[in-house]
C-alpha positions in Angstrom: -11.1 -16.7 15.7 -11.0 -12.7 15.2 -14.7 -11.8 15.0 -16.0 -10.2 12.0 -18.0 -6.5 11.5 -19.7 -6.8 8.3 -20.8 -3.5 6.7 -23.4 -2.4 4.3 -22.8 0.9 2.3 -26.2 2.4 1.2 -28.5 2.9 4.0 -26.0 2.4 6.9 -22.7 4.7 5.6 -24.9 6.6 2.8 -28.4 7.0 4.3 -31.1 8.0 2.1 -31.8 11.6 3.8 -29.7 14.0 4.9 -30.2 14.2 8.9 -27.0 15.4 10.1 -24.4 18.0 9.8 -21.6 15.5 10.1 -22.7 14.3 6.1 -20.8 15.5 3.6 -21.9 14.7 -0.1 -20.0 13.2 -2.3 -20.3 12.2 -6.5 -18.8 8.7 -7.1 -18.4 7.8 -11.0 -18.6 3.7 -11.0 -18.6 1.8 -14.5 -20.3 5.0 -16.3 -22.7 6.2 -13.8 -22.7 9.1 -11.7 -24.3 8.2 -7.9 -24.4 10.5 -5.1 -24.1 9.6 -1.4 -23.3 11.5 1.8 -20.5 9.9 3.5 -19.6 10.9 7.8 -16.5 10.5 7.9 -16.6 10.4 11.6 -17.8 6.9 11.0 -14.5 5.4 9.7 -12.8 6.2 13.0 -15.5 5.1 15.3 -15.5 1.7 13.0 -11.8 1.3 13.5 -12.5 2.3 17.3 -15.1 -0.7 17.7 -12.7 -3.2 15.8 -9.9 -2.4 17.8 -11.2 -2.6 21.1 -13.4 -5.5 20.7 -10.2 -7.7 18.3 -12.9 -8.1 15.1 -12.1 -7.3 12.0 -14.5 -5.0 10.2 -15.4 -6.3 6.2 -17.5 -5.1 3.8 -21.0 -6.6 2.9 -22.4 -4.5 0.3 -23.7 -4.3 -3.7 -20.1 -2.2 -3.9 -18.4 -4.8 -3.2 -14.6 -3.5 -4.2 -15.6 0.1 -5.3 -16.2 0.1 -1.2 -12.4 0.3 -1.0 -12.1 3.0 -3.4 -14.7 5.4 -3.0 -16.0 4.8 0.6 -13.7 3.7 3.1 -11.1 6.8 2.2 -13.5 9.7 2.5 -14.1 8.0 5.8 -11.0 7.2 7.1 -10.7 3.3 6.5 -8.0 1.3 5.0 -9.0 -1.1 2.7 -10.9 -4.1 4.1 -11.9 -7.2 2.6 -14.5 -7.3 0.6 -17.4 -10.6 1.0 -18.3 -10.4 -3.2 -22.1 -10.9 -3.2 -22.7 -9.8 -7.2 -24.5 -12.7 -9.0 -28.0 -12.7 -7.4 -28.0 -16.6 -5.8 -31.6 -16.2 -5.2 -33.5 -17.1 -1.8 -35.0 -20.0 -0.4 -37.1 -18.3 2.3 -37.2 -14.7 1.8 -33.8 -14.3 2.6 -31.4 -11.1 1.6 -29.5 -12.3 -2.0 -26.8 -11.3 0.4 -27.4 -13.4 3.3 -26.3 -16.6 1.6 -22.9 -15.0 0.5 -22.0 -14.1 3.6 -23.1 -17.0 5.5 -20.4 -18.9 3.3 -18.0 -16.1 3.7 -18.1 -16.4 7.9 -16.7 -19.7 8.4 -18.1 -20.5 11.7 -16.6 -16.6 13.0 -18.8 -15.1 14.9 -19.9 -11.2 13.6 -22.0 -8.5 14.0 -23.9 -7.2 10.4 -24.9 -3.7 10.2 -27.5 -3.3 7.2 -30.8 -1.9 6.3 -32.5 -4.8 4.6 -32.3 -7.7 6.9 -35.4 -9.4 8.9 -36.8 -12.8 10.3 -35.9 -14.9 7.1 -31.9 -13.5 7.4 -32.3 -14.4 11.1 -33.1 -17.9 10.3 -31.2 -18.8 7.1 -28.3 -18.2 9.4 -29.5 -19.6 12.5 -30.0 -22.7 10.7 -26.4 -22.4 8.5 -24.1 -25.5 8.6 -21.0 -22.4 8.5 -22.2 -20.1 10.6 -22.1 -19.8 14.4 -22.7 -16.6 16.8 -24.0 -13.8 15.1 -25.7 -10.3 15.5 -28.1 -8.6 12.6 -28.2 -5.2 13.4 -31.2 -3.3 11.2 -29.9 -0.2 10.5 -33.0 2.6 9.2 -32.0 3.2 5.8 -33.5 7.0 6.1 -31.4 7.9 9.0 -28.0 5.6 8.4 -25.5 4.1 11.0 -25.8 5.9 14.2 -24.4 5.9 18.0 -26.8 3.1 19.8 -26.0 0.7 16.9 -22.3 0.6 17.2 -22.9 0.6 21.4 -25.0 -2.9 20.6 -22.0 -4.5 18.4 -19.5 -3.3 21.2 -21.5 -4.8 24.2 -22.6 -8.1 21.8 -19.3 -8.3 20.9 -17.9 -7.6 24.2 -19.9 -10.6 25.6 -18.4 -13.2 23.4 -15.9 -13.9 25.9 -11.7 -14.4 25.1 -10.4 -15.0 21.3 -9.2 -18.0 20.4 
């Protein structure tokens, strides 16, 4: 069972200030509207980096659910990944991320690491306490400031620490 890297776009790829150099801005036209995001795209090859060496397989979890695979993951140097569809607000039972519930049926008892911006105690749990869902890492990601070195050194040594792949 290939561990999973679940990603988030806006506040982990696409923070909400500019803080480095390494972001480039970009204008993405999706179903009419015009958004604007900053984009490293240094990021897609440390992502592909972390999957590699640790044998997971990086997915994304986020609002753009298959625009991801168009206008994010080739300005940062990703091939397209699979895409956990979390549209059609499921609504929460204890505070949890909408999110949260579509990904704890998307896991399948694999264990993964979650980078995004909007999780807290109530994600923690829901999961924790998720018939589907075994080992896991939530890893908060400040939405001001994006996805950054000491976040992907926490997936690699969590992930590092799960031991040989079945």
């Amino acid at each position: 069972m290939r561990p999973l890297v679940l990603l988030d776009v806006d506040g982990v790829l696409n923070p909400a200030r500019r803080h480095s150099l390494r972001l480039r801005r970009y204008e993405c036209v999706l179903e009419g509207q015009t958004y604007r995001i900053m984009l490293n795209a240094g990021h897609g090859r440390d992502l592909a980096r972390l999957a590699r060496d640790t044998g997971a397989e990086l997915a994304w979890a986020t609002t753009w659910e298959q625009h991801a695979n168009v206008e994010i993951a080739p300005r940062i140097g990703l091939p397209p990944l699979p895409v956990i569809e979390v549209s059609g607000d499921p609504g929460t039972r204890a505070g949890e991320h909408f999110k949260t519930r579509h990904v704890a049926e998307y896991v399948s008892r694999r264990p993964f690491v979650w980078f995004d911006d909007s999780l807290g105690p109530a994600d923690w749990e829901y999961l924790k306490d998720h018939p589907g869902v075994g080992e896991f890492l939530l890893v908060e990601v400040d939405p001001l400031t994006g996805l950054g070195d000491g976040h992907l050194a926490r997936a690699r040594d969590w992930l590092a620490g799960l031991g040989p792949r079945r």
